[in-house]
N, C-alpha and C positions, 0 to 999 in steps of 0.2 A: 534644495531651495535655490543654490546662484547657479547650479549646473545644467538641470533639465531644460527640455527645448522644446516645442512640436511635441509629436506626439507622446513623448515618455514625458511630459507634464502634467501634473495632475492637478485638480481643485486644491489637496490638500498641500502642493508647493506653494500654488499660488494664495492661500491663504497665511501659508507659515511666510512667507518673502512678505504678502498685503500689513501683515501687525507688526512685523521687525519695523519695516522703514516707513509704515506710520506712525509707529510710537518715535521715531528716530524728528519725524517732519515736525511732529508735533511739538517736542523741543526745542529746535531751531524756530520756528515762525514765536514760538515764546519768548525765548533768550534776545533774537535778532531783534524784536518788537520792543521788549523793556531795556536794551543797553540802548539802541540806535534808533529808535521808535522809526523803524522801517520795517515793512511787509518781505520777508525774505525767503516766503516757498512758494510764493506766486506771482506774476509780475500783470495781472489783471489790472488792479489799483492805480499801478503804476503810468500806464495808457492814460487814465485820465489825469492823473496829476502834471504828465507831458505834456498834455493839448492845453490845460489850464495856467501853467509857465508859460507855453509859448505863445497865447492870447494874451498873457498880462507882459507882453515883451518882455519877460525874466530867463533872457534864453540860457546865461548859464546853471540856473535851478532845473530849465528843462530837459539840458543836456543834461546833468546828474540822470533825471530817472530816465532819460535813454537809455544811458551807459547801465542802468538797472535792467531793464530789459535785455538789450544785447550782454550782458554775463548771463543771465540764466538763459539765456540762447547756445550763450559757446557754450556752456559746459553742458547742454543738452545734445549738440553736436558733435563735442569733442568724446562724452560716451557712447556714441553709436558708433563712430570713426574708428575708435578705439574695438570695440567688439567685431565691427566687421573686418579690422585687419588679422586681429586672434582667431575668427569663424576660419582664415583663408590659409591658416597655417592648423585646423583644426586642433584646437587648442579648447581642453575637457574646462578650462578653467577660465573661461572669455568674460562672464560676465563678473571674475573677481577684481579683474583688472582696473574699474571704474571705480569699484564697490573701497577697494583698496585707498586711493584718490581719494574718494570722499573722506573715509575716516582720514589721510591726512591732514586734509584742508578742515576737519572739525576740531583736531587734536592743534592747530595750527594757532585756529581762534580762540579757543578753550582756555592756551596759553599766554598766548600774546596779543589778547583781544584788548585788553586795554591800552597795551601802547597801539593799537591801530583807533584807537578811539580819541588817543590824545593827541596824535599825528592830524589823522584826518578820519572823520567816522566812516566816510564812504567805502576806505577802503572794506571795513570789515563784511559791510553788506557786499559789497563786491565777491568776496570769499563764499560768502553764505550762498547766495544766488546761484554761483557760479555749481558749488554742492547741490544743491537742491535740483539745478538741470539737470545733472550729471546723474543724482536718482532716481528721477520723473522719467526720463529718456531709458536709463536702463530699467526700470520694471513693467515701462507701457513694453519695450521691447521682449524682455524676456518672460511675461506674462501675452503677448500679443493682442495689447491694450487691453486684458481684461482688469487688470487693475495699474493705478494711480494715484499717488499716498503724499503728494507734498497740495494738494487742495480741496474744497471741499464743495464745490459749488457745481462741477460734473456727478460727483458720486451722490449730492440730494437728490437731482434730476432723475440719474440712474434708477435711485432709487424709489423714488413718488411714482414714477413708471411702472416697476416692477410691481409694487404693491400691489395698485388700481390694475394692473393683468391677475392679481392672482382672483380677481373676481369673477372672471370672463372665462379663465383657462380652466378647462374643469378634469383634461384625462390627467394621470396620474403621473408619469413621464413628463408631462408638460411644468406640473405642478412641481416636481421632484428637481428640474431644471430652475424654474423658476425661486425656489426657497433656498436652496443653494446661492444664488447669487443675491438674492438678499439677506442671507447670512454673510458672503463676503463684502457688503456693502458696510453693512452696518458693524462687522469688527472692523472695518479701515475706519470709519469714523468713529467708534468706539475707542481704537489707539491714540488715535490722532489726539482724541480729546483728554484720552489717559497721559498721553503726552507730556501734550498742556499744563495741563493739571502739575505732575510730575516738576516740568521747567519752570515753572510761576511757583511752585513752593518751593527750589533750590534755589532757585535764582538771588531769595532772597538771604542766602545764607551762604552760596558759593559763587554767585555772579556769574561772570561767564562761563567759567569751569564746570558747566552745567554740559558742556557743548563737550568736554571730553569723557563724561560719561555716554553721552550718544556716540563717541565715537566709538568707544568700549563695547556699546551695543552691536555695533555694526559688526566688530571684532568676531564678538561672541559667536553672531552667524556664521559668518564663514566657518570656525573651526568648528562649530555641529556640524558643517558640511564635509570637512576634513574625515572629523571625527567618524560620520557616517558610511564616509567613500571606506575609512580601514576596514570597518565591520562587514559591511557588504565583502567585502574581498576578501576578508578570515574567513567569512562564511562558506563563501562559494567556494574556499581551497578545503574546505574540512567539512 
């Protein structure tokens, strides 16, 4: 799932990596929404809430959702950066290295999200954001944009696309291509929204500690990856 690359990738990595870190997105844009009533897997919104500060000369409100944008900028920069200095040492374990990160910075807020709330709220979202680049950058990377799991407004598109083709596309290969990828659409947005779901009913009962079960999730992956990498190699020794 965080290993494959190119050509030893398969639909079915990229679908098992597409529901882990949607269902992961899915709880952050929940949790970061109801503690700090901020958008924090996407920074779209955010664009306009900047130009509308900086029209109503409230330029320190507009600076806030700058500095909204630029985190989930760095930490979509800082995971590519990261991956390609590991690619250059060939390094089997590149994209854990972000993946790692993240769960920190989940298990970070998880914990100590509310004193960053009593401090100052931004910082939390700052935290958040800065994760959310860091997994959007690592899976457009290591899926090779075929998927994308911290928004949902590319993958409707993708998807109302795909659909209306499967009317037109009639050989069999075409078709077999085509339902494929609208079966990986619609489990990312299926997660996403399992998420949701998921974070908006803890939330109410564990608060932010909602965000160190996501990060538990993320956990979980990698060592099926570990896990997998021993079997493969008992196998092939025996």
């Amino acid at each position: 799932m965080f290993r494959h690359k190119g050509r030893t990738r398969t639909y079915y990595h990229n679908l098992r990596i597409a529901c882990l870190l949607s269902f992961v997105a899915g709880i952050v844009n929940v949790a970061g929404y109801l503690s700090v009533q901020t958008l924090t897997t996407n920074v779209t919104g955010h664009f306009a809430f900047f130009i509308d500060e900086v029209f109503n000369l409230r330029f320190w409100k507009g600076t806030v959702y700058f500095l909204y944008i630029l985190f989930f900028f760095f930490g979509s920069f800082a995971s590519n950066f990261m991956i390609e200095i590991a690619s250059r040492r060939n390094s089997k374990y590149l994209y854990i290295i972000p993946t790692l990160i993240e769960c920190l910075l989940l298990l970070c807020a998880g914990l100590w999200g509310n004193y960053f709330i009593a401090y100052n709220s931004v910082l939390l979202s700052f935290i958040l954001l800065f994760a959310m680049g860091l997994q959007n950058s690592l899976v457009t990377t290591i899926s090779n944009a075929t998927v994308r799991t911290t928004h949902l407004t590319g993958l409707f598109t993708d998807l109302g696309i795909e659909l209306s083709q499967l009317f037109f596309y009639r050989e069999a290969e075409q078709r077999k291509k085509l339902l494929s990828s609208v079966k990986l659409r619609i489990s990312i947005i299926g997660f996403f929204f399992l998420g949701g779901i998921t974070g908006g009913t803890l939330y109410g009962f564990i608060t932010l500690k909602i965000l160190i079960l996501a990060a538990a999730i993320l956990v979980s992956g990698i060592i099926y990856d570990f896990i997998k990498i021993g079997y493969l190699v008992y196998k092939k020794q025996h």
